[in-house]
N, C-alpha and C positions, 0 to 999 in steps of 0.2 A: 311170330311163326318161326320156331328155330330151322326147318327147312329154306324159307325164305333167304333166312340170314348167313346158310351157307352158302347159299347161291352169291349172296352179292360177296361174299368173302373168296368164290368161286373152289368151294369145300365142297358140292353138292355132292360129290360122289363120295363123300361118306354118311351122307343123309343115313343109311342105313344103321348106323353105330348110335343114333339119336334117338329112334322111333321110337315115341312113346313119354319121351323126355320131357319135363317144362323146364323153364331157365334157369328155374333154383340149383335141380339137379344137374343141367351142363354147366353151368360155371362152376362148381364144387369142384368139377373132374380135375383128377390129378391125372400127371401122366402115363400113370399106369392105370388107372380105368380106363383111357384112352384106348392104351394099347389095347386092354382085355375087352372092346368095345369091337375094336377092329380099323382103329387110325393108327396103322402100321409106320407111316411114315412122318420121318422126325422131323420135316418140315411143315407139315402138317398140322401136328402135334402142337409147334413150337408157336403157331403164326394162332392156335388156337386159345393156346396157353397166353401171350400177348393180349390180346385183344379182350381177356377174362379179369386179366391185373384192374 
């Protein structure tokens, strides 16, 4: 459950930028679909980006 896995990563609040997602498509995300998803923030981005390597 990729909401779940924000939560423990304590992302929830970009659940929104997800909805609808399975895991194939969120780990694909570069960081610009991030951006254009609505994960405005580069720390964010970055801790999300890590965690996908």
């Amino acid at each position: 459950d990729v909401q779940a896995w924000l939560r423990s990563l304590r992302l929830h609040k970009y659940g929104h930028a997800f909805i609808g997602m399975d895991w194939k498509q969120v780990v694909r995300m570069s960081d610009q679909d991030m951006i254009d998803a609505g994960v405005n923030t580069l720390g964010a981005r970055r801790k999300l980006l890590k965690v996908f390597e």
